[in-house]
C-alpha positions in Angstrom: -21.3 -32.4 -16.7 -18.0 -34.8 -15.7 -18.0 -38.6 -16.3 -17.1 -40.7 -14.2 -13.3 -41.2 -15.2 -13.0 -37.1 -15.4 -14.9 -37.1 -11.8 -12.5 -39.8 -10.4 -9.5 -37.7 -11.9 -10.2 -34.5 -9.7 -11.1 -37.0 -6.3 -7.3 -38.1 -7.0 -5.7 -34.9 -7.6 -7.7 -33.0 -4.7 -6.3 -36.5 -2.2 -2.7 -36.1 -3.8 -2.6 -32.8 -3.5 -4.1 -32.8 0.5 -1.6 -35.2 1.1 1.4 -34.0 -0.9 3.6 -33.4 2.2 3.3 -36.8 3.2 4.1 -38.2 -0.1 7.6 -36.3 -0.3 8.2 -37.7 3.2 7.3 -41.4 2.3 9.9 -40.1 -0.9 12.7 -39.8 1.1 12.3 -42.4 3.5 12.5 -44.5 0.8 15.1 -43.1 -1.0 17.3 -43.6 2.2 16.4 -47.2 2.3 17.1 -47.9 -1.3 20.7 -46.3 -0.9 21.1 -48.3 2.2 20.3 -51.1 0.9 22.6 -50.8 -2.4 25.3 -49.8 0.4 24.2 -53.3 1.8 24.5 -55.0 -1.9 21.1 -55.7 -1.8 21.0 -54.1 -5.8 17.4 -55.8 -6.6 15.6 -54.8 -3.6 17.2 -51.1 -3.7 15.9 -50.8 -7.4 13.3 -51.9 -6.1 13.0 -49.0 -3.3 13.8 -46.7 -6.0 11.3 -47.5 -8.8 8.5 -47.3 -6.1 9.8 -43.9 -4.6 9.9 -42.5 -8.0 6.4 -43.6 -8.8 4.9 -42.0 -5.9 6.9 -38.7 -6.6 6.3 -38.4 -9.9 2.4 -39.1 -9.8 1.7 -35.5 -9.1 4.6 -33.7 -10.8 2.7 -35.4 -14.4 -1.0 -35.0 -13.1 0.3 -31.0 -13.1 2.2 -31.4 -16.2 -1.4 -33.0 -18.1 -3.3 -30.1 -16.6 -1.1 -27.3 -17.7 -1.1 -29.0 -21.0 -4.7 -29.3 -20.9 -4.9 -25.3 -20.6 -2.3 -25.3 -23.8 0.8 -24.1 -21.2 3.9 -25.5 -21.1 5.7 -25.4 -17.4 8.5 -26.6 -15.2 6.4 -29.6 -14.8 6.7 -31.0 -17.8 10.5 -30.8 -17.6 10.6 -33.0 -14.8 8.0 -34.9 -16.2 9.6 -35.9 -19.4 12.9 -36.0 -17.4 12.0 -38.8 -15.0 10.3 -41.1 -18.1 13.8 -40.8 -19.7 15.7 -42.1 -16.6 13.4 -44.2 -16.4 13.9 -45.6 -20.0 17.6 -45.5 -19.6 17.1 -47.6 -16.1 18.5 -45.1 -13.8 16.4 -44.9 -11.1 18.1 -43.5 -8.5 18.5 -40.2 -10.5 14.6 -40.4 -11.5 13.9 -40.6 -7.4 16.2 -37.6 -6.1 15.0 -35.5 -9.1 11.3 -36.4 -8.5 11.9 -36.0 -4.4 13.9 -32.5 -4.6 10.8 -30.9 -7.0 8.7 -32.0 -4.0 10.7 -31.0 -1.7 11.6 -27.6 -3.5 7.9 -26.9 -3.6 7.7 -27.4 0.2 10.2 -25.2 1.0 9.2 -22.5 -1.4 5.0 -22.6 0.1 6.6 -22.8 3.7 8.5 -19.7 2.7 5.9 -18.1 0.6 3.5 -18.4 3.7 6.2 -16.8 6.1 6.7 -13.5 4.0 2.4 -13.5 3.5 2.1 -13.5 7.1 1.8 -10.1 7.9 -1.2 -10.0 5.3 -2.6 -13.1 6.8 -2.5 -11.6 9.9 -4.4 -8.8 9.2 -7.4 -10.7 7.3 -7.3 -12.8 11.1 -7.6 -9.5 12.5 -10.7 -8.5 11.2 -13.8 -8.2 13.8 -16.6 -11.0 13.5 -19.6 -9.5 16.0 -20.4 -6.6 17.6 -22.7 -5.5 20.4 -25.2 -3.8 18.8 -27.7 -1.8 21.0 -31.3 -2.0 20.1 -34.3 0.6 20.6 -35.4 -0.7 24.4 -31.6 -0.2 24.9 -30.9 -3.8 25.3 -27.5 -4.9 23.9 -27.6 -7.9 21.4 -24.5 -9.2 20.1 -24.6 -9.8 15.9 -22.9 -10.4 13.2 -20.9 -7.8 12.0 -22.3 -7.9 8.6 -25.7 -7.4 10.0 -24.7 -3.7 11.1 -26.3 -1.4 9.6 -25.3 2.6 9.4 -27.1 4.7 12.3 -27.0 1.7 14.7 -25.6 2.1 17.7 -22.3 -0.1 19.0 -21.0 -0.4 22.6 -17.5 -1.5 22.7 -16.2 -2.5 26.4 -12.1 -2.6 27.4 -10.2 -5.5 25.4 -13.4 -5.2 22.6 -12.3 -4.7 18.6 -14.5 -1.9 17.5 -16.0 -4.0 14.7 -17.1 -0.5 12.0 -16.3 2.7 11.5 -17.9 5.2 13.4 -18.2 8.5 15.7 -18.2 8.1 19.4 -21.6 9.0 20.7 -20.8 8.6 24.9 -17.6 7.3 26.7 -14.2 7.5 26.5 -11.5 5.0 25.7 -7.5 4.7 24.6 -7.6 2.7 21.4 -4.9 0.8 20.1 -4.7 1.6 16.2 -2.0 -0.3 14.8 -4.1 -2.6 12.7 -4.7 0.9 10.9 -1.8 3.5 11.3 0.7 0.9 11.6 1.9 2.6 14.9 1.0 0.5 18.6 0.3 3.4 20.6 -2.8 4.4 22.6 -4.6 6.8 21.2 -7.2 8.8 23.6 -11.1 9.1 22.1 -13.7 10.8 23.2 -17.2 12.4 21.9 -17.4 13.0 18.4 -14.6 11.0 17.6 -13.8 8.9 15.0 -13.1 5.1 15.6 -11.9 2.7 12.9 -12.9 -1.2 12.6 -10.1 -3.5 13.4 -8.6 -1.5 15.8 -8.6 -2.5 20.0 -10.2 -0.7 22.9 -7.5 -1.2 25.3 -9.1 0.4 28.1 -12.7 2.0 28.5 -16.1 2.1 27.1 -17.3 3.8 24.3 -21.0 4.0 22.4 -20.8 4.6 18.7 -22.8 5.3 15.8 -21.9 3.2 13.2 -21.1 5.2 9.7 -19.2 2.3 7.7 -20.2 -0.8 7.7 -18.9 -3.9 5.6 -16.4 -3.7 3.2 -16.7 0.1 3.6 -14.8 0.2 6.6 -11.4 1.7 6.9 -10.0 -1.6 7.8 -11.9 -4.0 5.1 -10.4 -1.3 2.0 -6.8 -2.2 4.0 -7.7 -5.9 3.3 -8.7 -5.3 -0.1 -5.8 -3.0 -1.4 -3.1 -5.0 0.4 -4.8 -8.9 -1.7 -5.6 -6.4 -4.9 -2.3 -5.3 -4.4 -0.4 -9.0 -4.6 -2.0 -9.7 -7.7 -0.6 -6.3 -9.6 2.2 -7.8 -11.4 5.5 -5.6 -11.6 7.7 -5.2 -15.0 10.0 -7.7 -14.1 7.0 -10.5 -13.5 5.9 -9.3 -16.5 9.0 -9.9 -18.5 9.5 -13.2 -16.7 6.7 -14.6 -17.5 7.0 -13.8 -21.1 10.4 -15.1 -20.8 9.3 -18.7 -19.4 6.4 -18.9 -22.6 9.1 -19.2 -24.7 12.0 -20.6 -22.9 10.9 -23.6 -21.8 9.5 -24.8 -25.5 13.4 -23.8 -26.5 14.5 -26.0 -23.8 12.7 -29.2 -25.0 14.5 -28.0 -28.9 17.9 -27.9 -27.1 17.1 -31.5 -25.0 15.7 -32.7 -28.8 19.2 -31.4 -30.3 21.3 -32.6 -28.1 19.8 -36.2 -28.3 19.7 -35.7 -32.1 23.7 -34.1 -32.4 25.4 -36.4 -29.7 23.0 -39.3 -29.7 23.3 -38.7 -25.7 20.3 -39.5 -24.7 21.4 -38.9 -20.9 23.1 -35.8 -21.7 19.3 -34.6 -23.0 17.5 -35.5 -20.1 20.2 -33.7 -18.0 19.3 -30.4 -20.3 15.7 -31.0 -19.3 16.5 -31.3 -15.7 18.7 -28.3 -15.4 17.0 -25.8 -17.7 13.9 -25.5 -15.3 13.8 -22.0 -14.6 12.2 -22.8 -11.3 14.6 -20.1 -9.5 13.5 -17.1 -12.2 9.7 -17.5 -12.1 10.1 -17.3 -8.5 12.7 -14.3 -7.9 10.2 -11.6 -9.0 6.9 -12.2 -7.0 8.1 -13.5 -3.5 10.3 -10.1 -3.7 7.2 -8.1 -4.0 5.1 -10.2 -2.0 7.6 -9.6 1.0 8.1 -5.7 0.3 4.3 -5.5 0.0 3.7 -7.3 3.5 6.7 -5.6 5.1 4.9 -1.8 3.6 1.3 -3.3 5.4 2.9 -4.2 8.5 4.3 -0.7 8.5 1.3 1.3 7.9 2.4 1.9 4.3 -0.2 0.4 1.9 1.5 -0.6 -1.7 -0.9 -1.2 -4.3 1.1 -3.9 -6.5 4.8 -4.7 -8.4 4.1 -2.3 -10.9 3.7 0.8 -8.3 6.7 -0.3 -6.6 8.9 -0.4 -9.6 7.6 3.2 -10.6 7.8 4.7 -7.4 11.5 3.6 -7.1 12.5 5.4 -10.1 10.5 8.6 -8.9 12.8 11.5 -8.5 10.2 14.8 -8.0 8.2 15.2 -5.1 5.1 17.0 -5.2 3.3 18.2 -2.2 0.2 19.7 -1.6 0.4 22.1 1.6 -3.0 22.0 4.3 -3.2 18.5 5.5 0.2 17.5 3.8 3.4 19.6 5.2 0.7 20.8 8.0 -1.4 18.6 10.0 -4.3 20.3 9.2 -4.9 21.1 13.0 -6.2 24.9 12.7 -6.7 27.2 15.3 -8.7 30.9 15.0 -6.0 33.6 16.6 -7.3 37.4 15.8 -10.7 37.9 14.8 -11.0 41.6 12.8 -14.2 43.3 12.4 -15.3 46.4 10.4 -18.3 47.7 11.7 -21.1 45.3 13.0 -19.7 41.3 11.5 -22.2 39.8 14.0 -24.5 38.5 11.3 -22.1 37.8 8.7 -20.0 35.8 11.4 -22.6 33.6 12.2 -23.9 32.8 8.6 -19.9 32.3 7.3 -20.0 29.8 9.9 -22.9 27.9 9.2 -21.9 27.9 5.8 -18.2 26.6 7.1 -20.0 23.9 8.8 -20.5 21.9 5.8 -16.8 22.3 5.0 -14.2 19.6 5.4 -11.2 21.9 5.1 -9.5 22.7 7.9 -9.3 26.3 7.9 -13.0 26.6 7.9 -13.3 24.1 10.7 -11.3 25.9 12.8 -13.7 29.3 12.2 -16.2 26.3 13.6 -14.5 25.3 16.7 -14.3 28.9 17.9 -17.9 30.2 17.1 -18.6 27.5 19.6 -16.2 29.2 22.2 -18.4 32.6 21.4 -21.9 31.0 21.1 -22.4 32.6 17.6 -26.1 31.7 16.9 -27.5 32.2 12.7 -31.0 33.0 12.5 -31.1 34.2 9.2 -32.0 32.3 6.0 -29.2 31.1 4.3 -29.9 30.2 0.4 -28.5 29.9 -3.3 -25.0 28.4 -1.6 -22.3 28.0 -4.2 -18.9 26.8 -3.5 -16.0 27.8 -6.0 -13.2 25.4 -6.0 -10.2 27.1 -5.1 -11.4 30.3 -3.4 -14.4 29.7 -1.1 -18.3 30.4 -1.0 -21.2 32.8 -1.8 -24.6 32.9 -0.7 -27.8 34.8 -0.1 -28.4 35.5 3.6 -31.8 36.9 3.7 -31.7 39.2 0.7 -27.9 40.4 1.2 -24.7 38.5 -0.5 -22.0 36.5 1.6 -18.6 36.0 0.2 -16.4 33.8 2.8 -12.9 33.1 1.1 -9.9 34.3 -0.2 -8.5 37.5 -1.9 -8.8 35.4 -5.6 -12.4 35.3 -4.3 -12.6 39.2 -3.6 -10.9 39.8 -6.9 -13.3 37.9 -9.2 -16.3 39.2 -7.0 -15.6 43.1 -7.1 -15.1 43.6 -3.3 -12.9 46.0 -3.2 -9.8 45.9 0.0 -8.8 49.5 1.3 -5.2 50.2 2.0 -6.1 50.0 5.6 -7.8 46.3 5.4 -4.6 45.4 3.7 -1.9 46.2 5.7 -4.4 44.3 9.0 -4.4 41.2 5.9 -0.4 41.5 5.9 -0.2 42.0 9.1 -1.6 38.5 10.0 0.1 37.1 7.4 3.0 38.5 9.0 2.5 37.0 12.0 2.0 33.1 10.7 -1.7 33.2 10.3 -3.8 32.0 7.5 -6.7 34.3 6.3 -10.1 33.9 5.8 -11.8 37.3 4.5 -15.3 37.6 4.9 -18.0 40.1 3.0 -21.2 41.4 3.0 -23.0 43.0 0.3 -19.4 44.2 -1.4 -18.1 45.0 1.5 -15.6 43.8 3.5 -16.4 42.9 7.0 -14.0 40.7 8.6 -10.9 38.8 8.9 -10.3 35.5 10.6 -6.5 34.7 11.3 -5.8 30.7 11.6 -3.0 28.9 12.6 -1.4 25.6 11.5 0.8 22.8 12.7 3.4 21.7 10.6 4.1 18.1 10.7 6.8 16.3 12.7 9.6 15.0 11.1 8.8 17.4 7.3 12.5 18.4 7.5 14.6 15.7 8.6 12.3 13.3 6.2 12.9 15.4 3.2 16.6 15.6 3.9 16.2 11.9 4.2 14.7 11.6 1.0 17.1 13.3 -0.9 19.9 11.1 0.6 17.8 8.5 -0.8 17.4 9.4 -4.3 14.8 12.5 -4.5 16.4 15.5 -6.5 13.8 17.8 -6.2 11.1 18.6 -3.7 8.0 21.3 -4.7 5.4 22.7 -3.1 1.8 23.5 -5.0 -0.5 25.4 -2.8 -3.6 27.7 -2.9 -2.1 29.8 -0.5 -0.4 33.3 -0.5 3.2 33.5 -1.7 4.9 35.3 1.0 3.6 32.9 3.3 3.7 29.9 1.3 7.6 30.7 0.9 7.9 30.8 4.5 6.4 27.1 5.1 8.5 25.9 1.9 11.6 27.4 3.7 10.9 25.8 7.1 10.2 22.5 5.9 13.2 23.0 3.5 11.3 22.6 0.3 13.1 23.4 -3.1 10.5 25.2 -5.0 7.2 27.1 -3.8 4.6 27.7 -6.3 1.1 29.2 -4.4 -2.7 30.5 -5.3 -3.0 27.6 -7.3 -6.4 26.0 -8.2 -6.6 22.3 -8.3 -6.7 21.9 -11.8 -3.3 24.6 -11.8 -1.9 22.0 -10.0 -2.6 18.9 -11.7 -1.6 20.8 -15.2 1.8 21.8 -13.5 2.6 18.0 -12.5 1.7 17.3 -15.6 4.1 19.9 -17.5 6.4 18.2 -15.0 6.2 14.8 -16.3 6.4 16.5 -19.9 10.2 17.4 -19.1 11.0 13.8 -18.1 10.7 14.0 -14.4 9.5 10.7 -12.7 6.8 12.7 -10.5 5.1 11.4 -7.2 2.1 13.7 -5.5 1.4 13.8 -2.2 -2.4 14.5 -0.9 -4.9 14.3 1.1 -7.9 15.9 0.1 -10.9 15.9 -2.5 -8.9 18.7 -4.3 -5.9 16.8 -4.8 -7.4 13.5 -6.8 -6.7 15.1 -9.9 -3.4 15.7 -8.9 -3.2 12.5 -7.4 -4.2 10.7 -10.6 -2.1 12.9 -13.3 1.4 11.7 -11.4 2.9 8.9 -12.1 2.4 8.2 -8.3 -0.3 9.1 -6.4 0.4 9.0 -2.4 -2.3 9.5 0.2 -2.1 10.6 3.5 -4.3 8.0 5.1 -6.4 10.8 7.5 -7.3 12.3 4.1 -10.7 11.7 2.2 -11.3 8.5 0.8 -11.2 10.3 -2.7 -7.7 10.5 -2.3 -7.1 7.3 -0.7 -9.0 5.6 -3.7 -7.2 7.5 -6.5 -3.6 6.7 -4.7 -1.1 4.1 -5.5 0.3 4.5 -2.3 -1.5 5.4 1.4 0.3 6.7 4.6 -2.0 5.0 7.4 -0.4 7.3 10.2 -0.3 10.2 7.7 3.3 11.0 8.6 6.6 11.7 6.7 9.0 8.9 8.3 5.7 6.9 6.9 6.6 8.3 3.4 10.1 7.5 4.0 10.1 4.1 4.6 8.2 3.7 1.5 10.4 5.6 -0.8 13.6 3.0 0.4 11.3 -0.1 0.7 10.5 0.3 -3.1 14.1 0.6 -4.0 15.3 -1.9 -2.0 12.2 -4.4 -3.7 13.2 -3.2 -6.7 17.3 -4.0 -6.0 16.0 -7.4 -4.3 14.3 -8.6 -7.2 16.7 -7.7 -9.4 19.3 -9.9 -7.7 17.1 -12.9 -7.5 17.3 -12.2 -11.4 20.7 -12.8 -11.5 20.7 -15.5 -8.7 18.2 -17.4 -10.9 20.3 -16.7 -14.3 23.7 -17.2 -13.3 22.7 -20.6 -11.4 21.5 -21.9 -15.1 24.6 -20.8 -16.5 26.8 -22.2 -14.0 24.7 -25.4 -14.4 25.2 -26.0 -18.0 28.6 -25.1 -17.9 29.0 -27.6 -15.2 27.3 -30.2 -17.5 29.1 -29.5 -20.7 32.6 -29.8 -18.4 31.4 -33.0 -17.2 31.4 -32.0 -13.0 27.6 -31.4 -13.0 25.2 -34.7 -13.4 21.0 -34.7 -13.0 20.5 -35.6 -9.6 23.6 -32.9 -8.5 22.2 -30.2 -10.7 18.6 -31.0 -9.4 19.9 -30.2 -6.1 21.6 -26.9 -7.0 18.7 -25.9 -9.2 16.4 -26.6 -6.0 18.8 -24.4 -3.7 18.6 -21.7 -5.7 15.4 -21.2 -5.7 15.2 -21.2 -2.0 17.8 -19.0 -2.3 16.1 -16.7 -3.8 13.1 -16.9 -1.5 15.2 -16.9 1.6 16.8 -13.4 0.0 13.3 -11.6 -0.9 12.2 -12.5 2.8 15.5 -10.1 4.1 12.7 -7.3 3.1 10.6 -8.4 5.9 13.0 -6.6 8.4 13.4 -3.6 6.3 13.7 -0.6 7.9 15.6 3.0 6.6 18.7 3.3 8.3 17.8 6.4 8.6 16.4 8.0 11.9 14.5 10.7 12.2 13.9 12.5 15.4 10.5 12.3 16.8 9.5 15.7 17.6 6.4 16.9 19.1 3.8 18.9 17.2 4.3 22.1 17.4 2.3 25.5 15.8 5.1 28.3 14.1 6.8 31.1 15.3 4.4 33.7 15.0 7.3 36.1 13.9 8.2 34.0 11.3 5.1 34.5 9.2 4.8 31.0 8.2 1.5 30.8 6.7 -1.1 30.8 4.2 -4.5 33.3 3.2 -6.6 30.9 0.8 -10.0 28.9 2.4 -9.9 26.3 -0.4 -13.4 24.1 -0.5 
């Protein structure tokens, strides 16, 4: 419980503190006075100007010193603090006002700055949806607070509406604006069975939608969350800095002490006070990330903190996973092969396949639709094996759906016949999903893929930038896998690999001394995702891997992954030149004061420029963009001739 003095203290602080900005402005109106009216050889009344302006400016830089002392930390504060009482004692009180009124000043500038490079954070937080229209059992619509919804309601969202959770569209159709999301201000069309994310803008339409994340669940909120989490993650050099300022401002009162002691200058010592505040070098490092970090989120790039950015800088391997990665993950069935009667086995492998989130076995989905493929049999004793695909009972006869691994281990044997129809669609770009009954094998599904826009031009992009090597780990057949790697001009191609294969290989990787960065986007890839040294998400992929990720792609595309790659090197250059900024400014300063051109209130006003200096340069990272440009090219599925894809179902 506070007493009344202790109560009285934090009434003051909290008025001083909401009233700051008027107190440096009352500062320099009477500094200007006082020097008008010594111009006017009015000496009394200017001191008089002077004392009183140095009062009022001072008041809150030693209620700040007092509390930082009060938590046993010695800051910048205290410099000043001490400073001002000794030009005060030595009855210079014009120095003790401009010192006093630049710190203010200085820490006006610095928030006004600090809030410009937040703003593209702020902005998002103002983004987020407040009520929705939530329709209730009589079919009435009720508008509520958003963090009322619950899962399973049902949302209507009219033209000019945010969609205020995530959700699938149950009825309507709309073009949705999804920058607050992907990063990207283009209309995307939705219709049934869609997916909608919160934050994002129904720009013309009406839609009715299930709500299936609600909260802080929502895509949008975890944006939010990782993009504030992510301010807060400290990187090496904020660590060093601020080990650096524990014990260099302590050695900077033992210099002042010595000075005073050695010269018996006691105005030379409160100079050394003045100009040894390493206001410019505290501040370098975190306004640098702040404004790479806001620059990635205004992007579509989420950055999880100053440590990730300084890692992923230095990263020189590129890992990729293949399905959902290099391809988009857009599957389509082309060649259906039967041997003998598949019409039962077709239909249970794609009730089994419904329960799958990989794409190859929705595709086998999407066109049992087309063929009105009905299961009536009982399906039991489902078992999915990570890496090659599923068994089950259907009635009292064994289904294998999978790949060849998945024949291998289960002793279906593959005639010479079946094999050449498996290279054959291998041959002709398809990936494979082999099917069995009762040891036999019945059928084979062909699937197409899309490769992603931009995979070549990005890498080559990459590479300019700093990458040295590019590899591709994939479950998939090797003669096909080759064939993507080639396309998308990877450097290395290692296929049929199980998740675990491929988190030990990044591993081995990082064993050689390779700086390694993964890049996923499904359940399968966490491990990998978490063994690298970065983990980076593809933002359409589970949120498994977006959790386990120190980086996310909201848009899920490679000039995405680009733009990330030179935004960290260029935070990681920035802040590293604020360093020397900040360092070479003291330096110059105390040579200035030891050759006798460099006095406290001058040096105050260098030492305060500098430190907007350094804030003005971090805020350059707000308009980063790779020069770079890469060709926007539309989606397209490979040359069937070219054999350009893979034979593994991985679950």
């Amino acid at each position: 419980m506070l007493n009344k003095s202790e109560v009285d203290a934090v009434k003051m602080t909290r008025w001083i503190q909401k009233h700051l900005n008027n107190i440096t402005l009352a500062t320099g109106f009477l500094i200007a006075g006082g020097f008008i009216l010594k111009w006017l050889q009015q000496t009394a009344v200017s001191s008089v100007f002077l004392i009183i302006a140095s009062v009022i400016a001072a008041t809150p830089i030693i209620m700040r010193a007092w509390a930082a002392l009060r938590l046993k930390t010695i800051g910048i504060e205290l410099l000043v603090s001490i400073a001002v009482v000794g030009a005060f004692v030595i009855g210079e009180y014009d120095e003790s006002a401009i010192v006093t009124f630049l710190f203010l000043f200085g820490a006006y500038l610095e928030n006004k700055t600090l809030a410009k490079t937040r703003q593209s954070i702020k902005s998002l937080t103002e983004m987020a949806p407040t009520t929705a229209n939530v329709v209730s059992e009589d079919g009435t619509v009720v508008s509520t607070d958003v963090d009322l919804v619950d899962k399973g309601d049902i949302v209507l969202v009219k033209t000019g509406d945010q969609i205020p959770v995530d959700g699938v569209i149950t009825d309507g159709t709309a073009y949705v604006n999804e920058a607050s999301v992907t990063g990207e201000a283009r209309l995307v069309a939705k219709g049934m069975s869609d997916t909608v994310f919160a934050g994002t803008m129904v720009d013309n339409g009406s839609i009715f939608m299930e709500a299936t994340k609600v909260g802080d669940d929502t895509t949008f909120a975890k944006i939010i969350e990782l993009v504030e989490e992510a301010q807060d993650v400290k990187s090496p050099a904020e660590k060093f800095i601020d080990r650096f300022a524990t014990y260099y401002t302590p050695a900077v009162l033992v210099i002042a002490l010595l000075v005073w002691v050695g010269f018996r200058d006691f105005r030379l010592a409160i100079t050394v006070l003045v100009l040894g505040c390493p206001g410019a070098l505290v501040i370098g490092a975190p306004v640098s990330n702040v404004a790479g970090i806001g620059n990635g989120a205004k992007h579509g790039v989420l950055i999880k903190g100053g440590d990730v950015i300084n890692t992923f800088s230095h990263v020189d391997t590129l890992v990729f996973d293949k399905t959902g990665t290099l391809t988009q993950g857009k599957t389509a069935v082309s060649k259906v092969i039967t041997y003998g009667d598949a019409t039962v086995a077709l239909a249970a492998a794609t009730a089994l396949e419904k329960n799958s989130t990989h794409p190859l076995g929705q595709a086998l989905v999407s066109y049992a639709q087309t063929q009105g493929w009905s299961e009536q049999a009982k399906i039991s004793d489902v078992d999915v094996i990570k890496g090659q695909g599923i068994k089950a009972h259907v009635d009292d006869e064994i289904l294998v759906v999978g790949n060849q691994l998945l024949m291998a281990t289960s002793h279906i044997m593959i005639d010479a016949d079946q094999q050449d129809d498996i290279n054959a669609l291998q041959a002709a770009g398809n990936s494979i999903i082999l099917i069995a009954m009762n040891q036999q094998l019945i059928a084979l599904v062909g699937v197409t893929d899309i490769i992603r826009p931009d995979v070549a031009t990005s890498l080559q992009a990459l590479k300019a930038t700093g990458v040295k090597r590019t590899i591709m780990l994939t479950g998939d057949n090797t003669v096909t896998a080759q064939a993507i790697g080639q396309q998308a001009g990877i450097d290395e191609v290692h296929a049929e690999m199980l998740p675990a294969d491929k988190a030990a290989f990044v591993k081995g990787l990082q064993e050689t001394g390779a700086i390694v960065a993964f890049v996923g986007d499904g359940i399968n890839d966490s491990p990998s995702l978490a063994t690298a040294d970065i983990g980076i998400a593809m933002g359409s992929g589970t949120d498994v891997a977006v959790d386990t990720s120190d980086v996310v792609l909201m848009q899920s595309s490679f000039p995405e992954l680009v733009h990330a790659y030179g935004l960290a090197k260029k935070t990681v250059g920035n802040t590293r030149m604020n360093i020397v900024i900040a360092v070479g400014t003291v330096a110059l300063l105390l040579f200035g004061l030891l050759a006798g051109v460099i006095y406290m209130a001058s040096g105050m006003f260098v030492h305060e420029a500098s430190i907007l200096v350094v804030i003005l340069n971090a805020m350059r990272l707000l308009s980063y963009h790779p020069k770079v440009q890469l060709s926007v090219k539309k989606a397209h599925v490979l040359d069937l001739n070219q054999g350009h894809h893979t034979n593994v179902s991985v679950h």
